[in-house]
ChimeraX commands (.cxc) that place a marker at each C-alpha (Angstrom):
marker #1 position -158.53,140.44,-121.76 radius 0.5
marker #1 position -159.89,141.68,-124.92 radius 0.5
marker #1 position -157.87,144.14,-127.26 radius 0.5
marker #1 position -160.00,145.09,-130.32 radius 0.5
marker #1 position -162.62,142.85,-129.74 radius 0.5
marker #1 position -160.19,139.45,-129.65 radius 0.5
marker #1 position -159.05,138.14,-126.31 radius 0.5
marker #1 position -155.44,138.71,-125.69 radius 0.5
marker #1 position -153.65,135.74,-123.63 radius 0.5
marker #1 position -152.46,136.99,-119.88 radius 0.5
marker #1 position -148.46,136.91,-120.96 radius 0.5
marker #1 position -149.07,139.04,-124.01 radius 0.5
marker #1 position -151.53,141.14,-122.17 radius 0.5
marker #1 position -148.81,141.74,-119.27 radius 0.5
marker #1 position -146.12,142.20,-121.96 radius 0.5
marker #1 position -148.06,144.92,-123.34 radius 0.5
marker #1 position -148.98,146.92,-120.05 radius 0.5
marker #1 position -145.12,146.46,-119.46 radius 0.5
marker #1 position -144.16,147.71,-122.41 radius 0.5
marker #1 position -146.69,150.78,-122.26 radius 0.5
marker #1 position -145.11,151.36,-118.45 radius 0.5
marker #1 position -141.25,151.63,-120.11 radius 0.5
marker #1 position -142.58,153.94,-123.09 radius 0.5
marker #1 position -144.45,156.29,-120.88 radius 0.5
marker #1 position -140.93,156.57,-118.61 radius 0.5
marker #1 position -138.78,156.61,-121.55 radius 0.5
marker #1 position -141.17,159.57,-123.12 radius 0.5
marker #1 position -140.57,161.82,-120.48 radius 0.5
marker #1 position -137.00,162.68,-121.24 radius 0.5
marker #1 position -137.16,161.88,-125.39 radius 0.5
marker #1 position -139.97,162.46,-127.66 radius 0.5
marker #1 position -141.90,159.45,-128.84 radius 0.5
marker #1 position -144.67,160.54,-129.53 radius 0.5
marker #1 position -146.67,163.53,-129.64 radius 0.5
marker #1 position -146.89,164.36,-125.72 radius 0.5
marker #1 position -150.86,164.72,-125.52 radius 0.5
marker #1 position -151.34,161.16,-126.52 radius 0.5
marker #1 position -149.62,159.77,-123.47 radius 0.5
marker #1 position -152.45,159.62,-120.97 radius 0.5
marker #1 position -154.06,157.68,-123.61 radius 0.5
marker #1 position -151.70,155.33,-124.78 radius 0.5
marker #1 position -153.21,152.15,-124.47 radius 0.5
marker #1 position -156.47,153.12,-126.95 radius 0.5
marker #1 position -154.46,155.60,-128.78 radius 0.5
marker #1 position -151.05,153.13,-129.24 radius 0.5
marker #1 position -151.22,149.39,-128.46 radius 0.5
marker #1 position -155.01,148.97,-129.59 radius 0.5
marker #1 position -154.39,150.95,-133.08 radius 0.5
marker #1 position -151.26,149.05,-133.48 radius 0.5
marker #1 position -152.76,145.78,-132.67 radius 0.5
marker #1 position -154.70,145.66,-135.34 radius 0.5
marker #1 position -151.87,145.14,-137.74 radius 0.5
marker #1 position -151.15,141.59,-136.10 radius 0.5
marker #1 position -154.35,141.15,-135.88 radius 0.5
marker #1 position -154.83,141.32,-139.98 radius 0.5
marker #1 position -151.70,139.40,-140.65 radius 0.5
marker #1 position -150.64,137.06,-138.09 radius 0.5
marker #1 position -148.70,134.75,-139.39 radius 0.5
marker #1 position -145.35,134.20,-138.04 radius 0.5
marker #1 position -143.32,135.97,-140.61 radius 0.5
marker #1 position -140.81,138.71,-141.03 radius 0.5
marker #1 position -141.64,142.02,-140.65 radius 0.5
marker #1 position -140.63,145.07,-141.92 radius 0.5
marker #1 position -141.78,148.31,-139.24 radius 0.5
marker #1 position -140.63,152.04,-141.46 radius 0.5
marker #1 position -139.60,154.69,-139.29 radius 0.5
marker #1 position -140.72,153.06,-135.64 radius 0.5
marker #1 position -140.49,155.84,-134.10 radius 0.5
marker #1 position -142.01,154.62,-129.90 radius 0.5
marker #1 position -142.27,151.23,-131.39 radius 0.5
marker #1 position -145.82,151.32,-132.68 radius 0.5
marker #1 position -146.80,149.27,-134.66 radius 0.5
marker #1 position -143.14,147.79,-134.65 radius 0.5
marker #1 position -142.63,146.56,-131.09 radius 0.5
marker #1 position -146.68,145.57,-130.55 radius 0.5
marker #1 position -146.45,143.63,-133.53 radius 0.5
marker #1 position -143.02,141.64,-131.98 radius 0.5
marker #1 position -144.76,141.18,-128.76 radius 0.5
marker #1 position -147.65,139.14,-130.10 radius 0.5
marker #1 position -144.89,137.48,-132.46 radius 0.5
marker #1 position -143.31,136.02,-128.45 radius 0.5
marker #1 position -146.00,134.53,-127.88 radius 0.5
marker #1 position -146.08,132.00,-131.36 radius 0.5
marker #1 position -142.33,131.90,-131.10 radius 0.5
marker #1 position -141.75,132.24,-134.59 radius 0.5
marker #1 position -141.72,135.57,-136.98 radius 0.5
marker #1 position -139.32,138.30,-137.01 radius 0.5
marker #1 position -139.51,142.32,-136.58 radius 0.5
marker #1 position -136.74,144.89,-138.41 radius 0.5
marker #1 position -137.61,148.07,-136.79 radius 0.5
marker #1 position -135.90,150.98,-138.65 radius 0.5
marker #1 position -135.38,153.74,-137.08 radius 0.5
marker #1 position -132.56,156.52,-137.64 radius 0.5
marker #1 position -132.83,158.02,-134.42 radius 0.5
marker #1 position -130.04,157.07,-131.91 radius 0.5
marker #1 position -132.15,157.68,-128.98 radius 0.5
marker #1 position -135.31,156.29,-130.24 radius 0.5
marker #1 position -133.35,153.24,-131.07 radius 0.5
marker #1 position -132.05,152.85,-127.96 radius 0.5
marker #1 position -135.33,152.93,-126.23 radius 0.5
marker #1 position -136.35,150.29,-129.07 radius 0.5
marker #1 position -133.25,148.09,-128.10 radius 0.5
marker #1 position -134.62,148.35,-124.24 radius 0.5
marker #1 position -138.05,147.78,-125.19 radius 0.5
marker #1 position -137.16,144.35,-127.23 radius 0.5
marker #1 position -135.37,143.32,-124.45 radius 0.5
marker #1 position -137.22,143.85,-121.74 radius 0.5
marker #1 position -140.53,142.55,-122.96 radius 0.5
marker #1 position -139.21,139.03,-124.62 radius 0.5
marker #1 position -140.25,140.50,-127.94 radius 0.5
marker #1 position -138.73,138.72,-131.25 radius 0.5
marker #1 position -137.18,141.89,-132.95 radius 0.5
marker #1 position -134.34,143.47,-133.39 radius 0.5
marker #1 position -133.27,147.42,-134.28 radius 0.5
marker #1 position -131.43,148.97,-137.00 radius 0.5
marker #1 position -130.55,152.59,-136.28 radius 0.5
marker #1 position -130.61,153.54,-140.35 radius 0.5
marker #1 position -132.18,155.47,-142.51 radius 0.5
marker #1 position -134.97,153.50,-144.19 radius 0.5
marker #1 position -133.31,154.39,-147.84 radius 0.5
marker #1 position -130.51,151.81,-146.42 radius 0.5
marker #1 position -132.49,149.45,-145.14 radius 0.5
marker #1 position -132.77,147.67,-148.39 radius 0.5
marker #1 position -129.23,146.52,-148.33 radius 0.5
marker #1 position -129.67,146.40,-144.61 radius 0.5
marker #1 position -132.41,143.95,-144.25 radius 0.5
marker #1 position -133.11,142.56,-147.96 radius 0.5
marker #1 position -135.43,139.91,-147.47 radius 0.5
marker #1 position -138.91,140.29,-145.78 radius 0.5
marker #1 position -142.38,139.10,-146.18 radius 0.5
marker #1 position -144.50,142.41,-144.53 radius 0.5
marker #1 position -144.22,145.53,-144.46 radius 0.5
marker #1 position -145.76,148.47,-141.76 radius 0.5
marker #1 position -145.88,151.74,-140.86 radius 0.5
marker #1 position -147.66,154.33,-139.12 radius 0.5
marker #1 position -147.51,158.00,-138.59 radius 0.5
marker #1 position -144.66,158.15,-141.35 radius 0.5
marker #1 position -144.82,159.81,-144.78 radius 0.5
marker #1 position -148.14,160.11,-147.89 radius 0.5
marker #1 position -148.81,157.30,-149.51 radius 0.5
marker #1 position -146.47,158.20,-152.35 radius 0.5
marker #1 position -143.32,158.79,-150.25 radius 0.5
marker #1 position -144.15,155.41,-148.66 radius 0.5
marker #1 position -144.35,153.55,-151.10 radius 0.5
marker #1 position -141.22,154.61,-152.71 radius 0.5
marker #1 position -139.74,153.23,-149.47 radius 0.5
marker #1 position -141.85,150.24,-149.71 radius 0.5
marker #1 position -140.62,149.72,-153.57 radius 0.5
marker #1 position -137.46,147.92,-153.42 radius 0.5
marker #1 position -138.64,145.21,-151.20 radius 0.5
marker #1 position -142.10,145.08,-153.81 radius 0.5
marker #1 position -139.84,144.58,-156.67 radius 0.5
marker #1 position -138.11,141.74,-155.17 radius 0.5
marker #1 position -140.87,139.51,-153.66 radius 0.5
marker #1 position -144.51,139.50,-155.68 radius 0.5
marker #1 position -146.13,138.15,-152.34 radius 0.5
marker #1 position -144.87,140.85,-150.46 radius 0.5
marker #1 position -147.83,143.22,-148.51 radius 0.5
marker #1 position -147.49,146.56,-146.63 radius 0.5
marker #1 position -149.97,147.70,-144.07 radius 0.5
marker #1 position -149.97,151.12,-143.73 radius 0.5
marker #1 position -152.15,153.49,-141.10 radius 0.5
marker #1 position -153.80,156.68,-142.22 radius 0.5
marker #1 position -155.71,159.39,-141.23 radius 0.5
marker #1 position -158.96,161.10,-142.53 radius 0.5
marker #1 position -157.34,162.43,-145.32 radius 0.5
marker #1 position -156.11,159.37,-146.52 radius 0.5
marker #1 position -158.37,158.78,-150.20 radius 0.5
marker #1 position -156.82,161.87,-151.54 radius 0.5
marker #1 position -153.30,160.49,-150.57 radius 0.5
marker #1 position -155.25,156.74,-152.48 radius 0.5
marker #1 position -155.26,159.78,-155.86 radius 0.5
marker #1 position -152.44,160.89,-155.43 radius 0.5
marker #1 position -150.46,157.98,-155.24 radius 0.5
marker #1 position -152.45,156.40,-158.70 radius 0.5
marker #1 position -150.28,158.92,-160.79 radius 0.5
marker #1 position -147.53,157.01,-160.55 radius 0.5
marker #1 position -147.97,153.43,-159.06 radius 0.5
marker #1 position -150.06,150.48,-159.95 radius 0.5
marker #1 position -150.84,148.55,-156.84 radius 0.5
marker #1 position -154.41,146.54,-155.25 radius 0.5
marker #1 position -155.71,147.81,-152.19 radius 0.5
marker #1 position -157.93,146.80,-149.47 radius 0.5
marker #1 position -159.33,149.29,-146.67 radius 0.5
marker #1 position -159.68,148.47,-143.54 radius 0.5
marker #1 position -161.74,150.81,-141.18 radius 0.5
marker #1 position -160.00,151.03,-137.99 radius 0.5
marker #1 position -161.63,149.66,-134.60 radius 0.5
marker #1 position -159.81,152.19,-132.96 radius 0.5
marker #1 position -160.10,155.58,-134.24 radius 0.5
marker #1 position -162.98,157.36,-136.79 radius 0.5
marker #1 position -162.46,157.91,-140.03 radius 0.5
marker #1 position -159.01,156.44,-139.98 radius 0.5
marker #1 position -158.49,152.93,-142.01 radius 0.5
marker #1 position -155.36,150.64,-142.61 radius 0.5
marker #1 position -154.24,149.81,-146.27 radius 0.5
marker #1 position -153.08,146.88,-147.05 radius 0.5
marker #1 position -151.01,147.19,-150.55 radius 0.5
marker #1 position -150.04,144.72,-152.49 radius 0.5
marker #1 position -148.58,144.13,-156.08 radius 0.5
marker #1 position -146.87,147.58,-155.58 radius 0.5
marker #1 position -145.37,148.57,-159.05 radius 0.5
marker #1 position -143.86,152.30,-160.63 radius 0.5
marker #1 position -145.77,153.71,-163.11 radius 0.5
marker #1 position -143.20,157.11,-163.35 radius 0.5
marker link #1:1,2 radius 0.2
marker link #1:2,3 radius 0.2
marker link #1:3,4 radius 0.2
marker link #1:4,5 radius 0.2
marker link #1:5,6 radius 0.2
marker link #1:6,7 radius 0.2
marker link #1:7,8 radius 0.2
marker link #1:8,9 radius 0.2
marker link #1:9,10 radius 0.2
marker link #1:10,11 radius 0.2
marker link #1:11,12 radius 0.2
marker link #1:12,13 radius 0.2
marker link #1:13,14 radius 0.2
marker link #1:14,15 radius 0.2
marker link #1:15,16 radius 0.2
marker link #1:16,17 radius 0.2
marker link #1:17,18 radius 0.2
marker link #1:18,19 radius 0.2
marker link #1:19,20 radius 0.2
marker link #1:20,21 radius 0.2
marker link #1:21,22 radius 0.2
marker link #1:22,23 radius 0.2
marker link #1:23,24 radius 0.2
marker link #1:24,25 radius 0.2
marker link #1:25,26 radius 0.2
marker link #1:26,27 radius 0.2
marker link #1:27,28 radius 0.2
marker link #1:28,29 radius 0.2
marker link #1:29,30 radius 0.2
marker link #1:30,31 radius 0.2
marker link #1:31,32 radius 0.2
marker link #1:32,33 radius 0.2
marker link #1:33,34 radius 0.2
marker link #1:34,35 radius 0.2
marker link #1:35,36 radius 0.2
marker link #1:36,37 radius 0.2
marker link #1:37,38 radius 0.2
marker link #1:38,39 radius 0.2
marker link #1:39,40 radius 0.2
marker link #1:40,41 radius 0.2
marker link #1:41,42 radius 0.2
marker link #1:42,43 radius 0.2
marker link #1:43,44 radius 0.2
marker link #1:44,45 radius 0.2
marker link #1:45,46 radius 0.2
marker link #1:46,47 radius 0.2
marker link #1:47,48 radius 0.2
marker link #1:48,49 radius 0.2
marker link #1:49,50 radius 0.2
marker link #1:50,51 radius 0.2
marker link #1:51,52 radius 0.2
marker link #1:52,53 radius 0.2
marker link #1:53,54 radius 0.2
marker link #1:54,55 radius 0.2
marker link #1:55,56 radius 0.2
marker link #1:56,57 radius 0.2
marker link #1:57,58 radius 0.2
marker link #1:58,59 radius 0.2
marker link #1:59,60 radius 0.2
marker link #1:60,61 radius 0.2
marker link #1:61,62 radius 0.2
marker link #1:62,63 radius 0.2
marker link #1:63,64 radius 0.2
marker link #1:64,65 radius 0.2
marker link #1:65,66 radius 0.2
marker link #1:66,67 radius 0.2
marker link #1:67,68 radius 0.2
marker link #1:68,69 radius 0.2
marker link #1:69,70 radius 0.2
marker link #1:70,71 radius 0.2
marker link #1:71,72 radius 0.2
marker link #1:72,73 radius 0.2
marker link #1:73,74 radius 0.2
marker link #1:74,75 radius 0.2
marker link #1:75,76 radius 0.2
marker link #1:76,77 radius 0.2
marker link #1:77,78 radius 0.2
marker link #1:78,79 radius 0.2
marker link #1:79,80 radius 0.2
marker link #1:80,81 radius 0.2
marker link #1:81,82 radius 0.2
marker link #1:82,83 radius 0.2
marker link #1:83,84 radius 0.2
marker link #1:84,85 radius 0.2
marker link #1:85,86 radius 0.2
marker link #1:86,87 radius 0.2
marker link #1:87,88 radius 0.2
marker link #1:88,89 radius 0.2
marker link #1:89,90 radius 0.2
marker link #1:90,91 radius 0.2
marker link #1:91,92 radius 0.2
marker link #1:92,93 radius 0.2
marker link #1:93,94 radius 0.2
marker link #1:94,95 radius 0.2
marker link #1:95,96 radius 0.2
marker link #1:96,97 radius 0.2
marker link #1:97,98 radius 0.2
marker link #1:98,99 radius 0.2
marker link #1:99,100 radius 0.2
marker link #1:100,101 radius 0.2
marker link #1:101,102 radius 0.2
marker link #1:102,103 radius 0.2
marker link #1:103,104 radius 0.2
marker link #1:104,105 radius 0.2
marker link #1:105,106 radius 0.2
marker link #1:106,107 radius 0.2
marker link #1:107,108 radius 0.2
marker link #1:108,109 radius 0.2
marker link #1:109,110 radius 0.2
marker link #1:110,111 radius 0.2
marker link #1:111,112 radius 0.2
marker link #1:112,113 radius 0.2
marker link #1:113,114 radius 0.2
marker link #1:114,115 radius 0.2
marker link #1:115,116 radius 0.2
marker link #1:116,117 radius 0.2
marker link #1:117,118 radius 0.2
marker link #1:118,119 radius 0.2
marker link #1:119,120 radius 0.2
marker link #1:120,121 radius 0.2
marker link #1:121,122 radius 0.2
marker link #1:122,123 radius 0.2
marker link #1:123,124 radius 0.2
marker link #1:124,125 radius 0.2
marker link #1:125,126 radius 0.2
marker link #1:126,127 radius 0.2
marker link #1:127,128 radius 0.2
marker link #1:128,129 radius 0.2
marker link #1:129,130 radius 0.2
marker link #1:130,131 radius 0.2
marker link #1:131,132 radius 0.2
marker link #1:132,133 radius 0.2
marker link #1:133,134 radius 0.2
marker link #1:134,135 radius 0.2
marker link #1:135,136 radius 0.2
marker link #1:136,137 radius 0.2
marker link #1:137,138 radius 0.2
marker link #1:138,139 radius 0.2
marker link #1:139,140 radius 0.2
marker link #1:140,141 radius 0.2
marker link #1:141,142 radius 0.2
marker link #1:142,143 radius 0.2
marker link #1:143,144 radius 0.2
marker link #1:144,145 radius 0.2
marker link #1:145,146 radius 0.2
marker link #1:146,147 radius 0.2
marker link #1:147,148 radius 0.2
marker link #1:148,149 radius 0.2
marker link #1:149,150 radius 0.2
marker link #1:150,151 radius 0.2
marker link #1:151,152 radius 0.2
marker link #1:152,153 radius 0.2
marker link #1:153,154 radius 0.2
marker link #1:154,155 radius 0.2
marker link #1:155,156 radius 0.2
marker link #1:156,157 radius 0.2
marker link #1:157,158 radius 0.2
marker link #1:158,159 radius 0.2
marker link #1:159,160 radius 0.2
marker link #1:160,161 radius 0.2
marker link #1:161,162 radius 0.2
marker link #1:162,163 radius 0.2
marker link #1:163,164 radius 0.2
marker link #1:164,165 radius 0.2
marker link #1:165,166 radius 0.2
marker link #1:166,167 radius 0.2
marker link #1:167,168 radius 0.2
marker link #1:168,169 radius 0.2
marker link #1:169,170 radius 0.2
marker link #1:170,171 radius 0.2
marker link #1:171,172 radius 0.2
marker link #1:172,173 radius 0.2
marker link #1:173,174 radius 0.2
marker link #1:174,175 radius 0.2
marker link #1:175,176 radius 0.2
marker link #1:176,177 radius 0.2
marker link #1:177,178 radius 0.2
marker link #1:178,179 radius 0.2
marker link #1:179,180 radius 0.2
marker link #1:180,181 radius 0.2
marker link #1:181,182 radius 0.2
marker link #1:182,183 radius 0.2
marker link #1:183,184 radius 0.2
marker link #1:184,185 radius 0.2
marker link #1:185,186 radius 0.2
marker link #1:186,187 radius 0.2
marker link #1:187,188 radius 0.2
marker link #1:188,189 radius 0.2
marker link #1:189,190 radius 0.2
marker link #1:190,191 radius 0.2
marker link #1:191,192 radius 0.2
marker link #1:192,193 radius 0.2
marker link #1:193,194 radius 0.2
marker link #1:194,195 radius 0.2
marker link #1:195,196 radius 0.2
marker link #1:196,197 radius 0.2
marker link #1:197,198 radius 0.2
marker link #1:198,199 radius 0.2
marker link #1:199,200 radius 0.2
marker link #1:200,201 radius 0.2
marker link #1:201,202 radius 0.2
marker link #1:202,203 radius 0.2
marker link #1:203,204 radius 0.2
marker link #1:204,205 radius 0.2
view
């Protein structure tokens, strides 16, 4: 199959509709996500969070902010099963979202594991990494004060970040008080929204 316009090989492709099967059942009885995107959850999910692996696939170790129903997070350790190499930290506070993160992992061979922290923590948590995502999160300026003390440490580091419509006066905001370079990337998925990839985060303020 093809997922984005790049053919998807028939493990990862099964992985996936496996994976979409378990969040739909978990999502019944926790929120995951916001309940009229379910129907949808192959376009609106797995294809937007594709595309992050799809930008940076090399067989690294991830960072996935505030996972949430495991998108980008879990997507992003699925395709990582099938190089057999790379890591994903998901971090996500919630007990019961972690849980259903744990399952996920497990279920679908995924290379990943869960840390049930808040993402201020996850510094000392997880100290090392070499990407960074998130989606549905924070602005731009809350983000990448998360984002920061993993920036600070490694000069190579990148974050790739979905946003909305909205998401050049979050660019304006975020110039007030942090020096970074930044490269849009219109999504194949939905309209108007793009993924940033930041790099050479620094404070300003």
């Amino acid at each position: 199959m093809e997922l984005n316009g790049r053919r998807v090989s028939r493990e990862t492709e099964q992985r996936l509709k496996d994976f979409v099967s378990l969040f739909q059942k978990w999502a019944k009885s926790i929120n995951l996500t916001a309940p009229s995107t379910l129907e949808d959850a192959w376009r609106r999910h797995v294809a937007d969070s594709a595309q992050i692996f799809q930008l940076q696939d090399q067989p690294k170790t991830w960072i996935d902010l505030g996972s949430g129903g495991g998108f980008p997070g879990v997507i992003t350790a699925i395709f990582l099963a099938e190089i057999g190499d790379g890591w994903v930290h998901l971090i996500e506070s919630n007990h019961k979202k972690a849980a259903f993160l744990r399952t996920a992992l497990r279920e679908m061979g995924a290379r990943g594991s869960v840390h049930p922290i808040r993402i201020e923590d996850a510094p000392a948590a997880v100290p090392d990494c070499d990407f960074i995502s998130a989606r549905a999160l924070a602005d731009l300026d809350q983000l990448f004060a998360y984002v920061n003390p993993w920036a600070a440490k490694n000069e190579e580091l990148r974050a790739y970040l979905h946003k909305g419509r909205d998401y050049r006066a979050e660019i304006a905001k975020a110039h007030g008080r942090w020096t970074f370079d930044l490269v849009e990337h219109g999504s194949a998925v939905e309209q108007d929204s793009v993924i940033l990839e930041i790099s050479n985060l620094r404070r300003l303020v």
